[in-house]
N, CA, C and O atoms as a Maestro MAE file, in Angstrom:
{
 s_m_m2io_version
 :::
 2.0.0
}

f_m_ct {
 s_m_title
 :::
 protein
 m_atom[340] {
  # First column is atom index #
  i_m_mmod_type
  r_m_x_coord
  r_m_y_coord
  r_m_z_coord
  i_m_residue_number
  s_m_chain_name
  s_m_pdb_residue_name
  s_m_pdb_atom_name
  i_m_atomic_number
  :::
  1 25 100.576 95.478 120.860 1 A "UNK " " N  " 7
  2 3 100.896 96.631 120.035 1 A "UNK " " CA " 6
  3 2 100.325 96.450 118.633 1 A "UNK " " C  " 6
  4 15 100.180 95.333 118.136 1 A "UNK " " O  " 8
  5 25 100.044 97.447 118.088 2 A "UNK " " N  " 7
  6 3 99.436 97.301 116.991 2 A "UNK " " CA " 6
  7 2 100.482 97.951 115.918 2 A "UNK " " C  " 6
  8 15 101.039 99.043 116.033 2 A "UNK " " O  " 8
  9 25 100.641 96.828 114.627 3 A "UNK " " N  " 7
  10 3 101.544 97.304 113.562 3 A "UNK " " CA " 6
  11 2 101.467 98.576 113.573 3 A "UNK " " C  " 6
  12 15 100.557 99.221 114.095 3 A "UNK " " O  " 8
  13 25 102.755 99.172 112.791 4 A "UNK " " N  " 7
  14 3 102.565 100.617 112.008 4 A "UNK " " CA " 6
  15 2 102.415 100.389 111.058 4 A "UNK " " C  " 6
  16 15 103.017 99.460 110.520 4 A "UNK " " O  " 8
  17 25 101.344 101.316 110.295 5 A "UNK " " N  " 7
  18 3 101.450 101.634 108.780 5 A "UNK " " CA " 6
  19 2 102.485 101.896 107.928 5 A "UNK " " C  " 6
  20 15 103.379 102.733 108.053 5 A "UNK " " O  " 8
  21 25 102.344 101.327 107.293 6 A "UNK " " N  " 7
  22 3 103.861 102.230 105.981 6 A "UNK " " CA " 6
  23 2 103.344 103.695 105.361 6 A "UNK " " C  " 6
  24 15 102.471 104.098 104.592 6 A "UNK " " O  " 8
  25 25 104.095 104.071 105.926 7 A "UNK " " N  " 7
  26 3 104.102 105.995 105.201 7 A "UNK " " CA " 6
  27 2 103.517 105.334 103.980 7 A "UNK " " C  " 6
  28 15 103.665 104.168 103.615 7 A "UNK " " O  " 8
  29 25 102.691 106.490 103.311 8 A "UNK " " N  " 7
  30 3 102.293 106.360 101.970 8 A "UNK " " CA " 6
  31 2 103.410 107.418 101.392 8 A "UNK " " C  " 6
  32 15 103.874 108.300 102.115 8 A "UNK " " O  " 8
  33 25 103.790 107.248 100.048 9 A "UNK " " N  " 7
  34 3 104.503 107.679 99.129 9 A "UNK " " CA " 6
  35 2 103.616 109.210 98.563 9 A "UNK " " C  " 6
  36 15 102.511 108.737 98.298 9 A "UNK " " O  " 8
  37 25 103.550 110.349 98.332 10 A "UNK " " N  " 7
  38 3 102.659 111.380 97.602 10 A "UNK " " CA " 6
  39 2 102.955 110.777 96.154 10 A "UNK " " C  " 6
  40 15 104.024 110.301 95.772 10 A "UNK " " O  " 8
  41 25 101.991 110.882 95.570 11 A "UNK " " N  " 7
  42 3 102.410 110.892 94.256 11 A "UNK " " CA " 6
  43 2 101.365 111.955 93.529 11 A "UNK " " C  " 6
  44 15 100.332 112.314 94.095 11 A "UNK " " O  " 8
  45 25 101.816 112.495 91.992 12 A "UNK " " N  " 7
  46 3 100.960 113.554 91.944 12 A "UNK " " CA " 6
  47 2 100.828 113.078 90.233 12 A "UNK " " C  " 6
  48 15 101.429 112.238 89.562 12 A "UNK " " O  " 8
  49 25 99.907 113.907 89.972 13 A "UNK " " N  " 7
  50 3 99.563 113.659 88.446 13 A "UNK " " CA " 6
  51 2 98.955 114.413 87.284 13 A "UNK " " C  " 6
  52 15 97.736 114.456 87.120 13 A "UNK " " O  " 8
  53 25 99.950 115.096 86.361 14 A "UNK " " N  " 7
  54 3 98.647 116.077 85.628 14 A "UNK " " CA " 6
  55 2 97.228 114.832 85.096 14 A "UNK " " C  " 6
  56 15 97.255 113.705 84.602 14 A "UNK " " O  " 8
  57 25 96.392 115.534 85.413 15 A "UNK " " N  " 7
  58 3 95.290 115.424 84.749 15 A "UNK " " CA " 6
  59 2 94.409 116.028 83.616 15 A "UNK " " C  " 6
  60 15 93.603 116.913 83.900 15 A "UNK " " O  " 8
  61 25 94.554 115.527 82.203 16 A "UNK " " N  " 7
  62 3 93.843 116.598 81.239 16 A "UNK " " CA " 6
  63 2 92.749 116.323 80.820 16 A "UNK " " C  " 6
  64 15 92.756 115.210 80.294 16 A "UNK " " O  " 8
  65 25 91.424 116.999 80.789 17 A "UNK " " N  " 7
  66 3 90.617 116.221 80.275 17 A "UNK " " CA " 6
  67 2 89.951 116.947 79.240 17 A "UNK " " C  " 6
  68 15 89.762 118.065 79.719 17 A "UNK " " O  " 8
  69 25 89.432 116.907 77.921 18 A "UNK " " N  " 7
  70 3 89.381 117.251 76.669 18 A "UNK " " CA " 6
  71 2 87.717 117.088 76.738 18 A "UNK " " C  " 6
  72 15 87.118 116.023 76.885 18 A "UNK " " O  " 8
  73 25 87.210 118.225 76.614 19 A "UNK " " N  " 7
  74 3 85.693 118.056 76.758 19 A "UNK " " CA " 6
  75 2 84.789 118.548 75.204 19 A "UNK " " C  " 6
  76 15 83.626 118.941 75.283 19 A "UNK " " O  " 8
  77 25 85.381 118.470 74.114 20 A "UNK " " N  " 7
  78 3 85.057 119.256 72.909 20 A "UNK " " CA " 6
  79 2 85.097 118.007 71.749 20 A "UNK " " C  " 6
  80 15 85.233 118.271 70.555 20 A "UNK " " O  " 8
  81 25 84.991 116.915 72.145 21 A "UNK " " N  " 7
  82 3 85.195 115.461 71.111 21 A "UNK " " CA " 6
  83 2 84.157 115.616 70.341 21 A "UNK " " C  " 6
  84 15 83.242 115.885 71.119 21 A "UNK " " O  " 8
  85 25 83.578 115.604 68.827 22 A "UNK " " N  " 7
  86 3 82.457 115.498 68.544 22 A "UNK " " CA " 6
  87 2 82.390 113.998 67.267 22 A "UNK " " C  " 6
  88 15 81.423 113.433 66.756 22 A "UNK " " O  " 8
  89 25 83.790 113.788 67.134 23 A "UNK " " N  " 7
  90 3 83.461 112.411 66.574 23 A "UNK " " CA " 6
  91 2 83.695 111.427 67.146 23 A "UNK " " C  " 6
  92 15 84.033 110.415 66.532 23 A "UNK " " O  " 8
  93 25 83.546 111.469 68.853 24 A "UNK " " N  " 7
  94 3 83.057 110.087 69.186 24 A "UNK " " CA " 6
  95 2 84.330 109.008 69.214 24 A "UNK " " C  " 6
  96 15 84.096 107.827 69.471 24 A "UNK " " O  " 8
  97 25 85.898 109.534 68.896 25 A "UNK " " N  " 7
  98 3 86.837 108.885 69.675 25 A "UNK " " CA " 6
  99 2 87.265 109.039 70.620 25 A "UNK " " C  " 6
  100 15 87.417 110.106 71.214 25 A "UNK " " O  " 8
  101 25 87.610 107.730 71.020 26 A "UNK " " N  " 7
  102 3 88.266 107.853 72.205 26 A "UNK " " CA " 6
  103 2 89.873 108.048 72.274 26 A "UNK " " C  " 6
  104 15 90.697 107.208 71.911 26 A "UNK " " O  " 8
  105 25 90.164 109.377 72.836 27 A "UNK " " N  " 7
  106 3 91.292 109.389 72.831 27 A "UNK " " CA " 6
  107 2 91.975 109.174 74.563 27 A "UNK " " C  " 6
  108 15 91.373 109.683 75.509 27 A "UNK " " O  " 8
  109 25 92.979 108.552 74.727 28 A "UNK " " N  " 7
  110 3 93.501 107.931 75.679 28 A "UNK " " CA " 6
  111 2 95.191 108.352 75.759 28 A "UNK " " C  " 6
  112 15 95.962 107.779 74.989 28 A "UNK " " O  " 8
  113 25 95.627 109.217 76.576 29 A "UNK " " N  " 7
  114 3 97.089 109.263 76.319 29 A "UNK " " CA " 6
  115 2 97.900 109.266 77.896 29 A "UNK " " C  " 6
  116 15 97.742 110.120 78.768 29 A "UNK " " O  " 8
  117 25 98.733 108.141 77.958 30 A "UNK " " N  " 7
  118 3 99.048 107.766 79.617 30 A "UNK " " CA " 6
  119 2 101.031 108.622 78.992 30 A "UNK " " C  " 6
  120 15 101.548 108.768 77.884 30 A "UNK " " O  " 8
  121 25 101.452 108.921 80.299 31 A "UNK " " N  " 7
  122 3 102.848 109.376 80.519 31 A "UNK " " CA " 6
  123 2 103.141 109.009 81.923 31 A "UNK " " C  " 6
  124 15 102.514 108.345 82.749 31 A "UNK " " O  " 8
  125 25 104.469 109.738 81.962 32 A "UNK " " N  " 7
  126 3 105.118 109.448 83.244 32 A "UNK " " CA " 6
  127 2 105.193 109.783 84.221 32 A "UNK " " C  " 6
  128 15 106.004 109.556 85.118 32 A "UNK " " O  " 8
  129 25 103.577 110.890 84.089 33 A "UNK " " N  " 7
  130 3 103.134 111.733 85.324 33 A "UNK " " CA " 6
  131 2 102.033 112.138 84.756 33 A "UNK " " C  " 6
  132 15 101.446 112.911 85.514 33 A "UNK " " O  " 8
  133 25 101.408 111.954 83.645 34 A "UNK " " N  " 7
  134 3 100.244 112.528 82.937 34 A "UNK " " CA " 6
  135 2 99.605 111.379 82.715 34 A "UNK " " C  " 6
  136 15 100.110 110.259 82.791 34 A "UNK " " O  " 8
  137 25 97.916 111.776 82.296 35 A "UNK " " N  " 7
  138 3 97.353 111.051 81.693 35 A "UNK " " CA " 6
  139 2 96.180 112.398 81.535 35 A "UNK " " C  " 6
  140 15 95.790 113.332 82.236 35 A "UNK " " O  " 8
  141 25 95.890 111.805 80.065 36 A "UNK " " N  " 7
  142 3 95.028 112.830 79.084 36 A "UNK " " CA " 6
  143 2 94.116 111.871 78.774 36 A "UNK " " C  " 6
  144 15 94.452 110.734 78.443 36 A "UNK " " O  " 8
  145 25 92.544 112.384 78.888 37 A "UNK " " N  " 7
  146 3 91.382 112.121 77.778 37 A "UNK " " CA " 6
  147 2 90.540 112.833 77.521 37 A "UNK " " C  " 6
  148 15 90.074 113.817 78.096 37 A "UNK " " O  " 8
  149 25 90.224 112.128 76.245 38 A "UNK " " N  " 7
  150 3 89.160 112.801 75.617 38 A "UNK " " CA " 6
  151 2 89.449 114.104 74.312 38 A "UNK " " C  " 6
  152 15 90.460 114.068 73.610 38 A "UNK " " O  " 8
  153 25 88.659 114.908 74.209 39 A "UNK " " N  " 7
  154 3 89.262 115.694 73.394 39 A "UNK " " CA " 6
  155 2 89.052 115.652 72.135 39 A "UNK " " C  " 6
  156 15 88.778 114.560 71.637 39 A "UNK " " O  " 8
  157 25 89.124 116.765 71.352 40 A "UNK " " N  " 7
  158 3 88.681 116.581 69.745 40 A "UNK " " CA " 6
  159 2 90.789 115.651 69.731 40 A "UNK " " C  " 6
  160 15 91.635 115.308 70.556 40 A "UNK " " O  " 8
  161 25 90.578 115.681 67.972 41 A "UNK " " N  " 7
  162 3 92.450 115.233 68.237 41 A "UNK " " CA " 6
  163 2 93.435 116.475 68.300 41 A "UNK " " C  " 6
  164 15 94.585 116.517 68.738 41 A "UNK " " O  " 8
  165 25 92.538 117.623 67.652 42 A "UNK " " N  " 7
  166 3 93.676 119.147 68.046 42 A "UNK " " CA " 6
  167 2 93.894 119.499 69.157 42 A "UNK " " C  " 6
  168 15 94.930 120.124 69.386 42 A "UNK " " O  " 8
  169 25 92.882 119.172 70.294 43 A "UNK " " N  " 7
  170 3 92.873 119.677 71.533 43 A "UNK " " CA " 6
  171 2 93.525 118.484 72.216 43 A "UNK " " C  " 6
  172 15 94.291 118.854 73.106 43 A "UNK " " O  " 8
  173 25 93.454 117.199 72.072 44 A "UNK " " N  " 7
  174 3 94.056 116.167 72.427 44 A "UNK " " CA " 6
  175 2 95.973 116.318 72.197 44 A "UNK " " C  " 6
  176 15 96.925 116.103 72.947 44 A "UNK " " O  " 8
  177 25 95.860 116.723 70.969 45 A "UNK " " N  " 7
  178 3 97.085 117.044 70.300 45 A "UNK " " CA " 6
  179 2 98.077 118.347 71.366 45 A "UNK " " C  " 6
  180 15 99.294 118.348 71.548 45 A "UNK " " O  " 8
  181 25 97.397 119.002 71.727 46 A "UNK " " N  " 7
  182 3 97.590 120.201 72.266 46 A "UNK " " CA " 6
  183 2 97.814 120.156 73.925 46 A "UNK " " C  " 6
  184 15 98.562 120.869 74.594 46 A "UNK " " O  " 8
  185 25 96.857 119.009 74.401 47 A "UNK " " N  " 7
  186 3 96.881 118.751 75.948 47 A "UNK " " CA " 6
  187 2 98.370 117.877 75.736 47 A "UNK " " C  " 6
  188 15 99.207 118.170 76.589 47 A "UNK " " O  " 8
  189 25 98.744 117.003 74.870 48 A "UNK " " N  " 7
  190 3 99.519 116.274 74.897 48 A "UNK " " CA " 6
  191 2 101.179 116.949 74.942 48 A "UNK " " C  " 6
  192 15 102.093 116.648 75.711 48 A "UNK " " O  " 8
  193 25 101.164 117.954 73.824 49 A "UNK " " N  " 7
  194 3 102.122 118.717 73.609 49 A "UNK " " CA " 6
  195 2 102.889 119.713 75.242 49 A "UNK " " C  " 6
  196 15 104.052 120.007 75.517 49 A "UNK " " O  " 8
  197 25 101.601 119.956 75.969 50 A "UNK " " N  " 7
  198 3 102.171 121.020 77.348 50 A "UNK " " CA " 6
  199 2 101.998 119.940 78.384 50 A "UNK " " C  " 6
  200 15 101.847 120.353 79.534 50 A "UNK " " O  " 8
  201 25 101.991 118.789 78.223 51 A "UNK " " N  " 7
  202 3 102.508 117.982 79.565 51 A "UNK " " CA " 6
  203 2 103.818 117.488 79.020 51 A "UNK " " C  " 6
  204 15 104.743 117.815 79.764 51 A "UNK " " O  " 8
  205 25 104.244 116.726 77.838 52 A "UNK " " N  " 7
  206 3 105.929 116.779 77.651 52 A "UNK " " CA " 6
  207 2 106.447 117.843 77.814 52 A "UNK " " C  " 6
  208 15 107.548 117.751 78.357 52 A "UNK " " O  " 8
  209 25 105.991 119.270 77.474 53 A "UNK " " N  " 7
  210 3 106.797 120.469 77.473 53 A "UNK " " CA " 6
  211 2 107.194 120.122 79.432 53 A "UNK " " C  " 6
  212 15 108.187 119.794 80.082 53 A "UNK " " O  " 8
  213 25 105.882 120.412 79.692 54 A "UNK " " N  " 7
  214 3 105.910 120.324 81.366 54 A "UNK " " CA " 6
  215 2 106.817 119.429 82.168 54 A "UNK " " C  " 6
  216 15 107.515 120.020 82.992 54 A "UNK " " O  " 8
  217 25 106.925 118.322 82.104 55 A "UNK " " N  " 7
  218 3 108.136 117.420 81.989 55 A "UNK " " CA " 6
  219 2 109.412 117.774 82.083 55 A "UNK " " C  " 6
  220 15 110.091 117.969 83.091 55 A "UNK " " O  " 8
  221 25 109.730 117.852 80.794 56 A "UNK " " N  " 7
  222 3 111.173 118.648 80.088 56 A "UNK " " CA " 6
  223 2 111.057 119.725 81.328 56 A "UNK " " C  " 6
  224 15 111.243 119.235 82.442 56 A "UNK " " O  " 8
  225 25 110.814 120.927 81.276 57 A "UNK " " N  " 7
  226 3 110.510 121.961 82.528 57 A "UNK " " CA " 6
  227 2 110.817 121.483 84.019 57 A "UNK " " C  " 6
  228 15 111.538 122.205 84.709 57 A "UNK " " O  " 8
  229 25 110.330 120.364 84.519 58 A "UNK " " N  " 7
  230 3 110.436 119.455 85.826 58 A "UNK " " CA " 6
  231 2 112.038 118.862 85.863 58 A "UNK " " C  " 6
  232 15 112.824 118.939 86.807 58 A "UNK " " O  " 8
  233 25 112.261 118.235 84.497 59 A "UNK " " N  " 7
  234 3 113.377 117.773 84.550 59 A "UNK " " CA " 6
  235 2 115.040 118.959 84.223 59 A "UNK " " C  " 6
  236 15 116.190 118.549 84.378 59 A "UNK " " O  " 8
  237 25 114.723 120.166 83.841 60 A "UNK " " N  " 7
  238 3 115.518 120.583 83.793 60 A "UNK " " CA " 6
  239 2 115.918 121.749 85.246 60 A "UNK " " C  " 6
  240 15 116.913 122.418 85.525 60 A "UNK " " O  " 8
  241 25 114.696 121.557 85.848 61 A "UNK " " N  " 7
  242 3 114.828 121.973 87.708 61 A "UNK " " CA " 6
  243 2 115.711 120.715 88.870 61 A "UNK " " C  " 6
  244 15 116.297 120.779 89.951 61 A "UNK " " O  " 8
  245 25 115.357 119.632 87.860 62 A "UNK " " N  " 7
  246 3 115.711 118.429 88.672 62 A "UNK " " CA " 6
  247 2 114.742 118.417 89.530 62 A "UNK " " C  " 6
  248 15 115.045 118.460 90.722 62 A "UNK " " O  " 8
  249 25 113.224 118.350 89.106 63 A "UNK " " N  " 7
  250 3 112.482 117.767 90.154 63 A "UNK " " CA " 6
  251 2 111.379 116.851 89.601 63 A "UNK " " C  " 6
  252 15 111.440 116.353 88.476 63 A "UNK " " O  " 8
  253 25 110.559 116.697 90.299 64 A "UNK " " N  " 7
  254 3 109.323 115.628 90.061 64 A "UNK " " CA " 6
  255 2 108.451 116.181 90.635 64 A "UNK " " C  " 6
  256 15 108.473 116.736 91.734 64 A "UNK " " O  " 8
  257 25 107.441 116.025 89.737 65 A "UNK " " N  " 7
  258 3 105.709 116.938 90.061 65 A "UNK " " CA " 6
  259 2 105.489 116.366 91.465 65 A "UNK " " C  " 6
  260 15 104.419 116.786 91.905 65 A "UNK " " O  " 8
  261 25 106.189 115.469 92.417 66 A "UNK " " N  " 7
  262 3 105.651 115.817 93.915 66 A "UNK " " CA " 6
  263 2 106.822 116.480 94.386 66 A "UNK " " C  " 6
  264 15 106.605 117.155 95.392 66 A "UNK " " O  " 8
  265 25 107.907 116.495 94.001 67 A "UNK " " N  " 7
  266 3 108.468 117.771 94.776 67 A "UNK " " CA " 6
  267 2 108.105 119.176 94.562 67 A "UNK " " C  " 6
  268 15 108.037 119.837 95.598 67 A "UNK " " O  " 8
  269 25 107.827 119.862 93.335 68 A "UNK " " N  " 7
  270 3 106.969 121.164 93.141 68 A "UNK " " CA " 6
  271 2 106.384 121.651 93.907 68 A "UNK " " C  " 6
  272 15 105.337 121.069 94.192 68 A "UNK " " O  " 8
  273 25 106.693 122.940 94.658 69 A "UNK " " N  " 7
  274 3 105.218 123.908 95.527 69 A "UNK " " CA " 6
  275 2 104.214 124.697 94.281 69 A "UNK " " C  " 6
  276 15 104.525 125.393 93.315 69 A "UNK " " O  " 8
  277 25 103.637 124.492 94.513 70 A "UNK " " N  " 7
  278 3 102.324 125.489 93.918 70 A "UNK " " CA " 6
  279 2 103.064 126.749 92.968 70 A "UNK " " C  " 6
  280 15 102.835 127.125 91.818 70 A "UNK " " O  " 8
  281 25 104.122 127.240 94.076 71 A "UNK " " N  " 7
  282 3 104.297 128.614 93.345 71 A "UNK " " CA " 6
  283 2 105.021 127.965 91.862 71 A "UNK " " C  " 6
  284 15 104.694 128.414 90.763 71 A "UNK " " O  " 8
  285 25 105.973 126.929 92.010 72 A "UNK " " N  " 7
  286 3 106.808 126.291 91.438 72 A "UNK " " CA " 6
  287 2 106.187 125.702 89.966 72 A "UNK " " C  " 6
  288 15 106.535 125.866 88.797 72 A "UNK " " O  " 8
  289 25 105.029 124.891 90.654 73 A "UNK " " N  " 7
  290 3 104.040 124.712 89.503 73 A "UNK " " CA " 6
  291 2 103.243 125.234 88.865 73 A "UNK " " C  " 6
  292 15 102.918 124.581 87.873 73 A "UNK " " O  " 8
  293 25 102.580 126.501 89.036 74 A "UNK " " N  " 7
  294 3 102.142 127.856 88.175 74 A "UNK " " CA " 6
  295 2 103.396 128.453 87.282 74 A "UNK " " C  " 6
  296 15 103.153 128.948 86.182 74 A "UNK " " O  " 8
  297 25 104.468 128.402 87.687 75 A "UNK " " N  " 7
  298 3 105.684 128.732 87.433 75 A "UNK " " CA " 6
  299 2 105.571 128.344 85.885 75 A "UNK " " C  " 6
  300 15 105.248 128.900 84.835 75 A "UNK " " O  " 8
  301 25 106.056 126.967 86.353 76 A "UNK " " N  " 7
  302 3 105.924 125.996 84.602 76 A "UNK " " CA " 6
  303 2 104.782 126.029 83.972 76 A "UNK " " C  " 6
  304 15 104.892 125.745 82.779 76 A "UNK " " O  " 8
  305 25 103.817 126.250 84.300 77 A "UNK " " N  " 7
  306 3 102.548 126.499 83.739 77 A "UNK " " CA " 6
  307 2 102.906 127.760 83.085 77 A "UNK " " C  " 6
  308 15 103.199 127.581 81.903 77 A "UNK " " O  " 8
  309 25 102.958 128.654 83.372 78 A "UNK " " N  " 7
  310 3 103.280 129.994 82.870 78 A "UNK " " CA " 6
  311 2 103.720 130.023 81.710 78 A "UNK " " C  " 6
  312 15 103.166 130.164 80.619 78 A "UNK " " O  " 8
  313 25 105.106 129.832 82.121 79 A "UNK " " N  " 7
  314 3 106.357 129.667 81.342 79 A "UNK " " CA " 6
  315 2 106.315 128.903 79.957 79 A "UNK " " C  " 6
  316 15 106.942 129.405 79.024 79 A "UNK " " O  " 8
  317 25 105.532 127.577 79.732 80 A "UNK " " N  " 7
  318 3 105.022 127.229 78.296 80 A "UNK " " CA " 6
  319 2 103.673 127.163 78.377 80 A "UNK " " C  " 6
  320 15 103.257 126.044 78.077 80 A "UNK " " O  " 8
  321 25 102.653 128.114 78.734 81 A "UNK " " N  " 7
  322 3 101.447 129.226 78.034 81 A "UNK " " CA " 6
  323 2 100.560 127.740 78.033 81 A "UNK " " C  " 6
  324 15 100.207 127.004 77.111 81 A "UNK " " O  " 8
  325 25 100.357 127.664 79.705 82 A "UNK " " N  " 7
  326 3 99.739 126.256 79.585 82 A "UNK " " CA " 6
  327 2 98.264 126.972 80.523 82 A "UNK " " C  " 6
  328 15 97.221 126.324 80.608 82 A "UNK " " O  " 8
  329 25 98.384 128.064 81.022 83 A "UNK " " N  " 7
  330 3 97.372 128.870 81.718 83 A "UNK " " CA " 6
  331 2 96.763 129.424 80.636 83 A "UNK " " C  " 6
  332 15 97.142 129.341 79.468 83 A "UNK " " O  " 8
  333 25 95.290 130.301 81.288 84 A "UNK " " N  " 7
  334 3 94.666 130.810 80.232 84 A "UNK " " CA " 6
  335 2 95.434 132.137 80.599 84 A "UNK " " C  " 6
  336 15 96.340 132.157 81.432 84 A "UNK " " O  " 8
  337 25 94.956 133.342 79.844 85 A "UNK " " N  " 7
  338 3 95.387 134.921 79.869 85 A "UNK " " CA " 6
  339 2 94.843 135.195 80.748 85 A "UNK " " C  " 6
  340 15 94.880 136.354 81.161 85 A "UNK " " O  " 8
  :::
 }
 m_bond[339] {
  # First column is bond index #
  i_m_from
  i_m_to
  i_m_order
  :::
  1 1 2 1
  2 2 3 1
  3 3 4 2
  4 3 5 1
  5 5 6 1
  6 6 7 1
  7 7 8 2
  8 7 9 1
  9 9 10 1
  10 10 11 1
  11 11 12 2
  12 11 13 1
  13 13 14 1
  14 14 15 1
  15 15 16 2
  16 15 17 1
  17 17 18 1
  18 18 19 1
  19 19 20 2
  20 19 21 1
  21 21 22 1
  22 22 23 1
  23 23 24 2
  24 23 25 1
  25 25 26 1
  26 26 27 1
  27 27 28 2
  28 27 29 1
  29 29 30 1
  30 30 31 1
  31 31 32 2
  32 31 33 1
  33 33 34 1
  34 34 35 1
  35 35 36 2
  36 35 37 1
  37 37 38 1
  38 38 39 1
  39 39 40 2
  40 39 41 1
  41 41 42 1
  42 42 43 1
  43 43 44 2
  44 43 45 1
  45 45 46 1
  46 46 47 1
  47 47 48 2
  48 47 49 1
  49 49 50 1
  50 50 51 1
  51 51 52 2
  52 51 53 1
  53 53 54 1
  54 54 55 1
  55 55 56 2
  56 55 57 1
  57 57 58 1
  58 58 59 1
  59 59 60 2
  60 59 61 1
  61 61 62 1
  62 62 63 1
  63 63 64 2
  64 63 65 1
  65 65 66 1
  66 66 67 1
  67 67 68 2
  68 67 69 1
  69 69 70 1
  70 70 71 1
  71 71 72 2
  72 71 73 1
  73 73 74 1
  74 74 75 1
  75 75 76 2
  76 75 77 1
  77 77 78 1
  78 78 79 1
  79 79 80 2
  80 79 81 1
  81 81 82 1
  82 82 83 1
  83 83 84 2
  84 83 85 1
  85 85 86 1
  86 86 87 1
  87 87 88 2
  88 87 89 1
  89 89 90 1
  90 90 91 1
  91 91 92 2
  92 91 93 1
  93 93 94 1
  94 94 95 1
  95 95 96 2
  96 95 97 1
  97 97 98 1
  98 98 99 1
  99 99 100 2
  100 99 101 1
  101 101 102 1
  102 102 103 1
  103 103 104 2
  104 103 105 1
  105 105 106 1
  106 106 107 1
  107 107 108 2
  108 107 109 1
  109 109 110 1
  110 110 111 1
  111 111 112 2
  112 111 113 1
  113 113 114 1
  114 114 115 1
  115 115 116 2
  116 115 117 1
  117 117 118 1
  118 118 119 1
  119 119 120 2
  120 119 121 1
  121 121 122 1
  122 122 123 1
  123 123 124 2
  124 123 125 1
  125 125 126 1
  126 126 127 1
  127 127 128 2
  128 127 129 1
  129 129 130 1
  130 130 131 1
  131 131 132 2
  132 131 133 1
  133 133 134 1
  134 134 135 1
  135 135 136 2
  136 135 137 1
  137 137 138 1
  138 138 139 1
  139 139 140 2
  140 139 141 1
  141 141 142 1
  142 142 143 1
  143 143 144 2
  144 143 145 1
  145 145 146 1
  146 146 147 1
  147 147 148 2
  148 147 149 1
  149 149 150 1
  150 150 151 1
  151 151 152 2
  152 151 153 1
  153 153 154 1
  154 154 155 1
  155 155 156 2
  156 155 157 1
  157 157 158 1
  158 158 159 1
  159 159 160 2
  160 159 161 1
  161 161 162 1
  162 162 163 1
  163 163 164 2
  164 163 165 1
  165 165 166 1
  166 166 167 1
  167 167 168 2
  168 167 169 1
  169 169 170 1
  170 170 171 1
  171 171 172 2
  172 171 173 1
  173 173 174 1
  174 174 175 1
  175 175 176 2
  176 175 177 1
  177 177 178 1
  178 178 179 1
  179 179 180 2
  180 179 181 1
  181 181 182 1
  182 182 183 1
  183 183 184 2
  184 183 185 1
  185 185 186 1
  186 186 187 1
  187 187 188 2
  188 187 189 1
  189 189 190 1
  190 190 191 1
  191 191 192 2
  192 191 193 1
  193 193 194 1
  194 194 195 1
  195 195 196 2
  196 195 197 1
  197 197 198 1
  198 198 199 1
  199 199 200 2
  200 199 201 1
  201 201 202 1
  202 202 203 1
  203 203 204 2
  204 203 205 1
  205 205 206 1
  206 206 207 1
  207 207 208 2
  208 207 209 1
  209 209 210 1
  210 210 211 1
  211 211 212 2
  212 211 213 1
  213 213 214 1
  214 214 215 1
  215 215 216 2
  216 215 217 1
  217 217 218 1
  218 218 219 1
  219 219 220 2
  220 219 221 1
  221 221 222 1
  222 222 223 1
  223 223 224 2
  224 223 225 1
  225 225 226 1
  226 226 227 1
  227 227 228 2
  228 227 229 1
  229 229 230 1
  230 230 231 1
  231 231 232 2
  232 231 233 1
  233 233 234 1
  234 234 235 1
  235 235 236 2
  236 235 237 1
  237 237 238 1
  238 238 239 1
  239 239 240 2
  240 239 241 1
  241 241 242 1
  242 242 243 1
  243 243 244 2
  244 243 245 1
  245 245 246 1
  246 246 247 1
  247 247 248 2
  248 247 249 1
  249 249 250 1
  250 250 251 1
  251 251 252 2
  252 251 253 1
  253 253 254 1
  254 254 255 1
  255 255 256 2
  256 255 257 1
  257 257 258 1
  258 258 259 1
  259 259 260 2
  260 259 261 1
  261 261 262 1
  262 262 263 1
  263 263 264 2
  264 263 265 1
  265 265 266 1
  266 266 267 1
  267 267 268 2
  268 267 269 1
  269 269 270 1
  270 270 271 1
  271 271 272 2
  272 271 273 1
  273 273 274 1
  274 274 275 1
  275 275 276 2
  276 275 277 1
  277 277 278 1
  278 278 279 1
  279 279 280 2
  280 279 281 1
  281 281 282 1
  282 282 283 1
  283 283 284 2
  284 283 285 1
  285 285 286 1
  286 286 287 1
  287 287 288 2
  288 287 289 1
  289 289 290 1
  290 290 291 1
  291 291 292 2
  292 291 293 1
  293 293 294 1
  294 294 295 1
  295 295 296 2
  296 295 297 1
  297 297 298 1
  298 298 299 1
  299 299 300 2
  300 299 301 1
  301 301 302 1
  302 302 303 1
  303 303 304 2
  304 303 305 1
  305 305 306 1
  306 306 307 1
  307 307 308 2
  308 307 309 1
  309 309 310 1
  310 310 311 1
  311 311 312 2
  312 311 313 1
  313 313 314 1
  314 314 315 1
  315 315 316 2
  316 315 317 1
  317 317 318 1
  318 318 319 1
  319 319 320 2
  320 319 321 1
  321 321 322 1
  322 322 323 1
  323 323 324 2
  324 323 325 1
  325 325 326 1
  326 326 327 1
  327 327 328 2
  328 327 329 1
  329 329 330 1
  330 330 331 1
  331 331 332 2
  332 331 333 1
  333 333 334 1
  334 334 335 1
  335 335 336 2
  336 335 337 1
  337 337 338 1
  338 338 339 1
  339 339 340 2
  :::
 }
}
């Protein structure tokens, strides 16, 4: 018989990435479901600001970005103006 695998765990992750840097830092920002780079520092500043909002949002559903459906997660997106118009 051949072992079983161990279920893998989902895990999920915003990803931000800041494409407008023109002085050449590196900006680097890890969380507890996020990770951000790049970025001038306003836009860095700004990616940083709607993944805690996003968070806070997760945690006051009582869930975690792998329990979220899609609809759930446009939802919070919405809701703190993290989509475009």
């Amino acid at each position: 018989m051949k072992p079983r695998k161990k279920a893998k765990s989902k895990k999920a992750l915003l990803l931000g990435l800041g494409l407008d840097n023109k002085d050449h830092h590196k900006r680097v920002t890890k969380g507890e479901n996020f990770l951000l780079l790049g970025g001038s520092e306003e836009t860095h500043d700004h990616m940083t600001e709607k993944a805690i909002k996003f968070n806070e949002k997760l945690k006051q559903r009582g869930k975690t970005l792998e329990e979220v459906s899609k609809n759930e997660f446009l939802d919070i997106a919405h809701d703190i103006d993290m989509l475009p118009d």
